[in-house]
OpenMM code with the backbone's topology and positions (N, CA, C; nanometers):
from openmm import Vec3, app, unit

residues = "UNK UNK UNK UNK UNK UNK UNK UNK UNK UNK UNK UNK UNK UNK UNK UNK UNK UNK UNK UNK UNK UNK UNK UNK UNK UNK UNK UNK UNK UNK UNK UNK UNK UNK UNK UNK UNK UNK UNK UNK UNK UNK UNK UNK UNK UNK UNK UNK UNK UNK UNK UNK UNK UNK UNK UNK UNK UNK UNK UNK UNK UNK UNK UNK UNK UNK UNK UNK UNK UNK UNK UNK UNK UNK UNK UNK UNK UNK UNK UNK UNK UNK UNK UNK UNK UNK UNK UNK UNK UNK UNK UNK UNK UNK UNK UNK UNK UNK UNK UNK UNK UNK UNK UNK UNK UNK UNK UNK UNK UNK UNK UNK UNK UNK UNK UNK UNK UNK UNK UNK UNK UNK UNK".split()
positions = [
    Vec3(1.3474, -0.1179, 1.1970),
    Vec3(1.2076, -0.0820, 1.1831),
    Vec3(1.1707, -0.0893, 1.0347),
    Vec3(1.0659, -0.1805, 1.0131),
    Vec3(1.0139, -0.1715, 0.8828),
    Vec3(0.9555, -0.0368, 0.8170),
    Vec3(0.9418, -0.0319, 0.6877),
    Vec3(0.9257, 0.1302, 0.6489),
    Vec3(0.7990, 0.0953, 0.5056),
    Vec3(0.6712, 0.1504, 0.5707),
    Vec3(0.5830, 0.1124, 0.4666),
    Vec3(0.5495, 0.2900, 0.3591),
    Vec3(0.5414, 0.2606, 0.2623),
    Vec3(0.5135, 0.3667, 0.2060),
    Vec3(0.3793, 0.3747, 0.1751),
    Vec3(0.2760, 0.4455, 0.2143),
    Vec3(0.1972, 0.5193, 0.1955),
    Vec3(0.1514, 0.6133, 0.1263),
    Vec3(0.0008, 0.5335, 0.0117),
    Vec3(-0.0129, 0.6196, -0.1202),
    Vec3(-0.1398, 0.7020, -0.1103),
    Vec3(-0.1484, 0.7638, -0.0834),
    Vec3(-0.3165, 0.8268, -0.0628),
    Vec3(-0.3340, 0.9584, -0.1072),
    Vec3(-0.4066, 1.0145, -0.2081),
    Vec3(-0.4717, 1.1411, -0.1647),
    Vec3(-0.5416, 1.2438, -0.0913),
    Vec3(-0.6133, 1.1659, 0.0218),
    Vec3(-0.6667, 1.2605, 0.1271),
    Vec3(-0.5612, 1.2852, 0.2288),
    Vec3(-0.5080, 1.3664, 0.2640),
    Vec3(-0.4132, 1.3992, 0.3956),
    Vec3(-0.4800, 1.3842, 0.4902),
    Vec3(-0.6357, 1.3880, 0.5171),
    Vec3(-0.6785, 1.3599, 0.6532),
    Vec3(-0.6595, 1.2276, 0.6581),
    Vec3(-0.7168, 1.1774, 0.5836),
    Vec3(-0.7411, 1.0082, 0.5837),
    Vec3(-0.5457, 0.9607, 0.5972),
    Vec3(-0.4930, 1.0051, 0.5025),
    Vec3(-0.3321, 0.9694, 0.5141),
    Vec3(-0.3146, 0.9661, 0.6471),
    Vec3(-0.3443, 1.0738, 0.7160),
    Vec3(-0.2265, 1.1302, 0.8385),
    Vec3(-0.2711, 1.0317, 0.9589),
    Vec3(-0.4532, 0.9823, 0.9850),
    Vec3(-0.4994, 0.9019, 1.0387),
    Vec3(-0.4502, 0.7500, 1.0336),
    Vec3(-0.4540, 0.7257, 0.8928),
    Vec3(-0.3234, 0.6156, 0.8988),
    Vec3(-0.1694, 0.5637, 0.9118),
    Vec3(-0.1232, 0.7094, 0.9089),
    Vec3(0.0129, 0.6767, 0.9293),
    Vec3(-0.0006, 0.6878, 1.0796),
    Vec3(-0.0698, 0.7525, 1.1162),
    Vec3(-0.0787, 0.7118, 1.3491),
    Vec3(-0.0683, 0.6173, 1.3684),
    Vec3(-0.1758, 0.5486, 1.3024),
    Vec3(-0.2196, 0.3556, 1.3037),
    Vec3(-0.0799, 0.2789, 1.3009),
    Vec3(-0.0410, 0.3365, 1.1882),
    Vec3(0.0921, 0.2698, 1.1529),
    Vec3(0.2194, 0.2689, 1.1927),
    Vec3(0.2671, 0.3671, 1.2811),
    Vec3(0.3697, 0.4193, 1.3457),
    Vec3(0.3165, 0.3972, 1.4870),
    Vec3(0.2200, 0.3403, 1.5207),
    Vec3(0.1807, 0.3318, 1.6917),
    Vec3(0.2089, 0.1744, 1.6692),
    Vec3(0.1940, 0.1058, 1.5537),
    Vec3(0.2208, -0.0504, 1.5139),
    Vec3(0.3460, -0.0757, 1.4990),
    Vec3(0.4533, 0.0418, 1.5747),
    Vec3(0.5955, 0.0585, 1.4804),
    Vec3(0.6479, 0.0725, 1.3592),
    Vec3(0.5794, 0.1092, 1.2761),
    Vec3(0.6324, 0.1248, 1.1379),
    Vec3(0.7045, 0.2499, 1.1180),
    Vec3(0.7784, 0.2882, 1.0391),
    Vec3(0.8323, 0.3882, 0.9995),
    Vec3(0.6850, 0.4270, 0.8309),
    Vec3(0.6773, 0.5410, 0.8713),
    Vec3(0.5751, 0.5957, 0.7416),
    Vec3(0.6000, 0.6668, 0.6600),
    Vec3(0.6642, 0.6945, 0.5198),
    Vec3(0.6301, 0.7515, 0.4025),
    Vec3(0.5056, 0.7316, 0.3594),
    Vec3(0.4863, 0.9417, 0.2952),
    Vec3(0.3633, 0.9181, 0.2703),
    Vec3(0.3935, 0.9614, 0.1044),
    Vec3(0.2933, 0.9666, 0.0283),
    Vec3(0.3173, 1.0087, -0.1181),
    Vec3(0.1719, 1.0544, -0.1512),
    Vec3(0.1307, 1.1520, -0.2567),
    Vec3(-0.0468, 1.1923, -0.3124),
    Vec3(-0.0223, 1.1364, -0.4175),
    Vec3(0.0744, 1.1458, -0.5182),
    Vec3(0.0565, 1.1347, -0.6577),
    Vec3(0.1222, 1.0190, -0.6843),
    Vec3(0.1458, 0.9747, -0.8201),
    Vec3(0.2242, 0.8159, -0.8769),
    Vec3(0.3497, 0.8952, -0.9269),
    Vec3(0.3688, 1.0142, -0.9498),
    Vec3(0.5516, 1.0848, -0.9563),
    Vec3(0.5719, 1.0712, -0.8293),
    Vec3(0.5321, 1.1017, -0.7120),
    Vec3(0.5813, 1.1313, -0.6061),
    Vec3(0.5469, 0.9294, -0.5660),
    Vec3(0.5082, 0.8851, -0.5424),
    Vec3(0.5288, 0.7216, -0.5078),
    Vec3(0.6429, 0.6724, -0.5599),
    Vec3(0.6459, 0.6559, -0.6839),
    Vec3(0.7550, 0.6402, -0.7439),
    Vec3(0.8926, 0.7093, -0.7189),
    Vec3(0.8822, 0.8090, -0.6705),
    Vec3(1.0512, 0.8816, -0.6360),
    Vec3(1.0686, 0.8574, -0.5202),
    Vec3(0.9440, 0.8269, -0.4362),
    Vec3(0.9781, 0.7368, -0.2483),
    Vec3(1.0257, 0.5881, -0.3176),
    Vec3(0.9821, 0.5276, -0.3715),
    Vec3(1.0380, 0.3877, -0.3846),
    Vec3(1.1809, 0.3926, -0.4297),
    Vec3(1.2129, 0.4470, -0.4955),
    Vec3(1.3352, 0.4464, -0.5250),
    Vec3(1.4466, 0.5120, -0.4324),
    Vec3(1.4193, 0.6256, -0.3767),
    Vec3(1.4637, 0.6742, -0.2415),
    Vec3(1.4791, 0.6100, -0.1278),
    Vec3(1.3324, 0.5639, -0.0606),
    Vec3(1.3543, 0.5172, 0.0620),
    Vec3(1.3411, 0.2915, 0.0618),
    Vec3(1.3375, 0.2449, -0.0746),
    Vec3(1.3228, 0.0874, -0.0685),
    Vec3(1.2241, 0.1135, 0.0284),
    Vec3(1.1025, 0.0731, 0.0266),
    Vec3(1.0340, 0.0530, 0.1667),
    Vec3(0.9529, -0.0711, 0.1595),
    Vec3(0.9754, -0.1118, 0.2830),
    Vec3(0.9246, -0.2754, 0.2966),
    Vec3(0.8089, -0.3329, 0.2227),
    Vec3(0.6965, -0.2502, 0.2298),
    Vec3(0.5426, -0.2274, 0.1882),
    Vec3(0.4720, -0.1532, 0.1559),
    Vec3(0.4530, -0.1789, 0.0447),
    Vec3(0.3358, 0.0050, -0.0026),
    Vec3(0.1882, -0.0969, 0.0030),
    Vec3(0.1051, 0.0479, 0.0553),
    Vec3(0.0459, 0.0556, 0.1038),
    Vec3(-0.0728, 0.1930, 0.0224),
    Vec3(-0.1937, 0.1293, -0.0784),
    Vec3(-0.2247, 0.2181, -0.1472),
    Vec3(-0.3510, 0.2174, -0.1638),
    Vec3(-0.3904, 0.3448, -0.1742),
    Vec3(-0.5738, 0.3542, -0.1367),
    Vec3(-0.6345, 0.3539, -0.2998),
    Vec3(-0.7465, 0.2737, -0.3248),
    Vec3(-0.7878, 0.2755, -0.4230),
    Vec3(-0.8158, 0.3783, -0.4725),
    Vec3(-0.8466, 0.4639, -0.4445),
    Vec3(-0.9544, 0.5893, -0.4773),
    Vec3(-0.8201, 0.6827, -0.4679),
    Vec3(-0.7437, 0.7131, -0.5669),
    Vec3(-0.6225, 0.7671, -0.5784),
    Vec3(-0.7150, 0.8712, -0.6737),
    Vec3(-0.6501, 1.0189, -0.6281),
    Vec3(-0.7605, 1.1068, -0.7276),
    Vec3(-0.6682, 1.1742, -0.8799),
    Vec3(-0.5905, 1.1232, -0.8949),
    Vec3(-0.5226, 1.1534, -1.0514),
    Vec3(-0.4340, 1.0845, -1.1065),
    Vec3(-0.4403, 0.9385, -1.1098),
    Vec3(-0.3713, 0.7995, -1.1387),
    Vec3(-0.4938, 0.7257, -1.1281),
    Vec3(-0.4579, 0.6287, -1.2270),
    Vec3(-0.5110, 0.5184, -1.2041),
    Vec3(-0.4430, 0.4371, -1.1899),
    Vec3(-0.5152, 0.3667, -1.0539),
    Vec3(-0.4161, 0.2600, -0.9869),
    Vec3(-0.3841, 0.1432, -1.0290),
    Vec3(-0.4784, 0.0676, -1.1447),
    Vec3(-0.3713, -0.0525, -1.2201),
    Vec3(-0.2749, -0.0220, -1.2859),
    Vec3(-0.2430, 0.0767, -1.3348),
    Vec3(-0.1457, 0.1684, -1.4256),
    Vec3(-0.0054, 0.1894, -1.3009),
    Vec3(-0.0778, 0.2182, -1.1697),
    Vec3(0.0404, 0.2197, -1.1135),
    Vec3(0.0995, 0.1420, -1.0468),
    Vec3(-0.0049, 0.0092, -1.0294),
    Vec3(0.0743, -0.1282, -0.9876),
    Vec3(0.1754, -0.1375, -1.0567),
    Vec3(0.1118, -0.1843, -1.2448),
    Vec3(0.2250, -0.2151, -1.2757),
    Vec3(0.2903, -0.1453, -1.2789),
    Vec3(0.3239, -0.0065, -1.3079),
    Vec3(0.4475, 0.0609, -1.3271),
    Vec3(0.5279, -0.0164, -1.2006),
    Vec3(0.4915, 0.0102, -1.0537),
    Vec3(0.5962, 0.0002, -0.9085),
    Vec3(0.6565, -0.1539, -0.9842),
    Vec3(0.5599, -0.2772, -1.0417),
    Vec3(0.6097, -0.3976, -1.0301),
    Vec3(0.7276, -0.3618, -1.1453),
    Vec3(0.7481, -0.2921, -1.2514),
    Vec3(0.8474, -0.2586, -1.3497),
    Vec3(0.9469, -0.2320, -1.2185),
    Vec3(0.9818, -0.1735, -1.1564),
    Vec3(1.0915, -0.1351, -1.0705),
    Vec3(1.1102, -0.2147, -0.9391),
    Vec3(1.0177, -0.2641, -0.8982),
    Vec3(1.0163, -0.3285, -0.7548),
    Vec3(0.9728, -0.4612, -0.7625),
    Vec3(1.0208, -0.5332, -0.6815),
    Vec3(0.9099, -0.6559, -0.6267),
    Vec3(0.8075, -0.6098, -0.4553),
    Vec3(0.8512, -0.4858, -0.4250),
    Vec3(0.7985, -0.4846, -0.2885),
    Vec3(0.6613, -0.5365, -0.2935),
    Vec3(0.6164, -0.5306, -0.1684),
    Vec3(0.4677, -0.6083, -0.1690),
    Vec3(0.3900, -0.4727, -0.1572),
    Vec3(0.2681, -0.4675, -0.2249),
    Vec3(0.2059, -0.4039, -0.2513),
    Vec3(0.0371, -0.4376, -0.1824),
    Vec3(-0.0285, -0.4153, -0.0830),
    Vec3(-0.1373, -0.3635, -0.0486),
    Vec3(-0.2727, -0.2452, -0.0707),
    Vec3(-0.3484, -0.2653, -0.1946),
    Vec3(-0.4482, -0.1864, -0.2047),
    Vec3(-0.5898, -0.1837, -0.0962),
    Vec3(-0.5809, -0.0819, -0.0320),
    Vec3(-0.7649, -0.0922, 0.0639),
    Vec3(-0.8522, -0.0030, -0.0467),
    Vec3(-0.9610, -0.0783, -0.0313),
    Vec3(-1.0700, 0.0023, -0.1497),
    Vec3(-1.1590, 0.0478, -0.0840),
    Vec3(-1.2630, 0.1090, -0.1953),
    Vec3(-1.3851, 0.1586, -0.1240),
    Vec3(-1.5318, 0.0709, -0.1271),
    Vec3(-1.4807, -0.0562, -0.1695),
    Vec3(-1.6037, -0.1551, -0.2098),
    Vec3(-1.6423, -0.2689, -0.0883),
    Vec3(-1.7385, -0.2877, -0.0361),
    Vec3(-1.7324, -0.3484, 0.0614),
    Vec3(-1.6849, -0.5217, 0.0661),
    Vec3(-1.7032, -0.5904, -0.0697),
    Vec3(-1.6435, -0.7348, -0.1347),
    Vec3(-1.5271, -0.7273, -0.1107),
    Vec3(-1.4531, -0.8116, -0.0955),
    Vec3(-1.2729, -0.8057, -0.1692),
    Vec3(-1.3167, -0.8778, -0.2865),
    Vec3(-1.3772, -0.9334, -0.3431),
    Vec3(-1.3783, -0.9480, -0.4961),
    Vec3(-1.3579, -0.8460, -0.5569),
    Vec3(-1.3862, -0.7026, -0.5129),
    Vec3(-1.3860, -0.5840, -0.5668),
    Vec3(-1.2182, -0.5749, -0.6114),
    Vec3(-1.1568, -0.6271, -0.5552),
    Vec3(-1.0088, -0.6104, -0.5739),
    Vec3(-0.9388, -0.7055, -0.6657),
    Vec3(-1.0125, -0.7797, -0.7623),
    Vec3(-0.9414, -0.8691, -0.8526),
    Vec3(-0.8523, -0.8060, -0.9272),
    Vec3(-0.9597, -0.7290, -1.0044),
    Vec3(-0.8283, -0.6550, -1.0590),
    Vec3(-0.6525, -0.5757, -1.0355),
    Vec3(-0.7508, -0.5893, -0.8914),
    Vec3(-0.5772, -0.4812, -0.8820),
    Vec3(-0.5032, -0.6339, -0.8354),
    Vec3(-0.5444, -0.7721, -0.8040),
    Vec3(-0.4515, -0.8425, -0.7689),
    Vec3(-0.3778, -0.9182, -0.8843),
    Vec3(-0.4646, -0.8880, -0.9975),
    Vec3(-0.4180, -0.9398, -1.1293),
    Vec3(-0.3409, -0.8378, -1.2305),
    Vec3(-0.3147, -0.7245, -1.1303),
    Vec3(-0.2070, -0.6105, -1.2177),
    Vec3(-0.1299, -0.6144, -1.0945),
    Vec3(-0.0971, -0.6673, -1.0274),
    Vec3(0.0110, -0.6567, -0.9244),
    Vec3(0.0379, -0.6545, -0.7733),
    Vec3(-0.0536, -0.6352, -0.7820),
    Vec3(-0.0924, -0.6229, -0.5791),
    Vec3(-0.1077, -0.7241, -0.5358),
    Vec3(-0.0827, -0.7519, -0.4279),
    Vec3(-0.0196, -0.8581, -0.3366),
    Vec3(-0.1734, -0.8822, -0.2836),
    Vec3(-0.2204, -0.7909, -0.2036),
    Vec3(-0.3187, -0.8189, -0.1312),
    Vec3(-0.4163, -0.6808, -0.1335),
    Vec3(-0.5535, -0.7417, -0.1267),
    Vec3(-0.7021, -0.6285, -0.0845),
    Vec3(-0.7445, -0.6141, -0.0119),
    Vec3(-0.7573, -0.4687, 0.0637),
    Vec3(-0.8730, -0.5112, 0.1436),
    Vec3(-0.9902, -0.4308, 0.1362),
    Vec3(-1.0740, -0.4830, 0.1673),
    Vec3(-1.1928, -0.4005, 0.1656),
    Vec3(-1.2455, -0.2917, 0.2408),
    Vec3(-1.3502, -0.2430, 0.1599),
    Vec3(-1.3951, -0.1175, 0.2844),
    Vec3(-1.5366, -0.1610, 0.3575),
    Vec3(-1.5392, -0.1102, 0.5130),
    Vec3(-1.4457, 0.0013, 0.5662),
    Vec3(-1.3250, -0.0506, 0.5551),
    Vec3(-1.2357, -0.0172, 0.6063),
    Vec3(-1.0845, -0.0403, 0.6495),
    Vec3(-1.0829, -0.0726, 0.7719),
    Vec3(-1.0420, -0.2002, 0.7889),
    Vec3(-1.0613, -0.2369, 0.9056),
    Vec3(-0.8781, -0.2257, 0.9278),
    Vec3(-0.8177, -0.1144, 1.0329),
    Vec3(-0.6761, -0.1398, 1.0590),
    Vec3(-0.6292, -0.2871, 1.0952),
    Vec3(-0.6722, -0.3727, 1.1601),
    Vec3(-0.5934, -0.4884, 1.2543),
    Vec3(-0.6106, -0.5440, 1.1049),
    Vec3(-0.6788, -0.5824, 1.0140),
    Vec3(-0.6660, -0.6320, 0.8923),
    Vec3(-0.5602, -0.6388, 0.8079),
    Vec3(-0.5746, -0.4570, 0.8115),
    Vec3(-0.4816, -0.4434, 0.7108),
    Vec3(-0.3123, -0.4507, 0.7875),
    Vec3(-0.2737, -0.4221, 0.9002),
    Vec3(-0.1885, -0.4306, 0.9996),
    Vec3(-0.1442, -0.6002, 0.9464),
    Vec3(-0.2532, -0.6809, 1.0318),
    Vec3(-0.2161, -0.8579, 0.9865),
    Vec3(-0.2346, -0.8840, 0.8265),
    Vec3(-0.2293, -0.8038, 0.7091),
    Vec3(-0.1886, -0.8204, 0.5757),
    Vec3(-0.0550, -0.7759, 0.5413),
    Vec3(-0.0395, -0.6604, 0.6381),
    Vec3(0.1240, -0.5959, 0.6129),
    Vec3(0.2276, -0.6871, 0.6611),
    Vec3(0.2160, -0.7269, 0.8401),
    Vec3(0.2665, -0.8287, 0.8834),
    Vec3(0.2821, -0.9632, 0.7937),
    Vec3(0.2100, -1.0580, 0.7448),
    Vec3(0.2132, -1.1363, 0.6803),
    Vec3(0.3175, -1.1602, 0.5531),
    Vec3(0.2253, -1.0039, 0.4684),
    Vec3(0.3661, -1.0231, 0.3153),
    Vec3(0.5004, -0.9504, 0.3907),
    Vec3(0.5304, -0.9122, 0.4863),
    Vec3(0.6461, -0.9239, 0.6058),
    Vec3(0.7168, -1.0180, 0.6336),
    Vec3(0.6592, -1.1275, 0.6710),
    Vec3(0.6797, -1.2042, 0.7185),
    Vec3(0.7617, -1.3223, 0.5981),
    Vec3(0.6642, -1.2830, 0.4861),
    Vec3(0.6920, -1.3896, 0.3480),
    Vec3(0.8319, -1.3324, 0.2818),
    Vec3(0.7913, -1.1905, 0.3052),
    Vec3(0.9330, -1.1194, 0.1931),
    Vec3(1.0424, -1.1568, 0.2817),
    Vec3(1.0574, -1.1597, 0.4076),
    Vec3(1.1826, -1.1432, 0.4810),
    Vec3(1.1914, -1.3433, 0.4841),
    Vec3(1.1115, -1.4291, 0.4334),
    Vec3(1.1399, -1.5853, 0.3914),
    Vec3(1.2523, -1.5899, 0.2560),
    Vec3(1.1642, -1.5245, 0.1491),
    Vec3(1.2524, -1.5377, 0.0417),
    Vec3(1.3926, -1.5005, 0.0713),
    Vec3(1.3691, -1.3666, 0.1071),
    Vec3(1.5150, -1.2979, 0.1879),
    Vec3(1.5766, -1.1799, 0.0827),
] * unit.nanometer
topology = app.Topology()
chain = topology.addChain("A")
for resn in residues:
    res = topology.addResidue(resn, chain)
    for name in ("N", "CA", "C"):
        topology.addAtom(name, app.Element.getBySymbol(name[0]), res)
């Protein structure tokens, strides 16, 4: 079972997505802060992180790159902007892929699947 880690500050909003995600089979780590993300990555390797823009005491290009200093995992930001242009930036500090808001799950589900699909190519 793949194991995505999960970065969010709202616990409602978190806990709603890790259902999504564990009814999709995933195994779910969750994390609030960029100390606590960072001590799951190194703990649990997890296939895919998985990180909400609107992180409320980090800033999240700061914590792309930090994860890319330690990891290559694939990295997924959903934002709160309705464009994915809104997401250049975070794809030009490290993130794999954007998606936009709302959050559409089957989206972001077939974005996780995908850099899945690519990481387990390289090998």
């Amino acid at each position: 079972m793949d194991t995505i880690l999960l970065i969010h500050s709202d616990p409602k909003a978190a806990n709603e997505l890790t259902f999504a995600l564990q009814h999709s089979q995933f195994q779910v780590v969750t994390a609030v802060s960029e100390h606590q993300a960072l001590a799951e990555i190194n703990k649990t390797e997890p296939d895919v992180i998985v990180m909400a823009e609107a992180l409320a005491k980090t800033n999240e290009d700061e914590l792309c790159m930090r994860i890319r200093e330690i990891c290559e995992t694939p990295i997924i930001i959903f934002g709160e902007d309705k464009e994915e242009r809104a997401g250049i930036h975070f794809l030009e500090s490290g993130a794999d892929a954007y998606v936009p808001s709302p959050l559409d799950v089957r989206l972001l589900l077939a974005r996780v699947h995908s850099l899945l699909r690519r990481s387990k190519l390289r090998g």
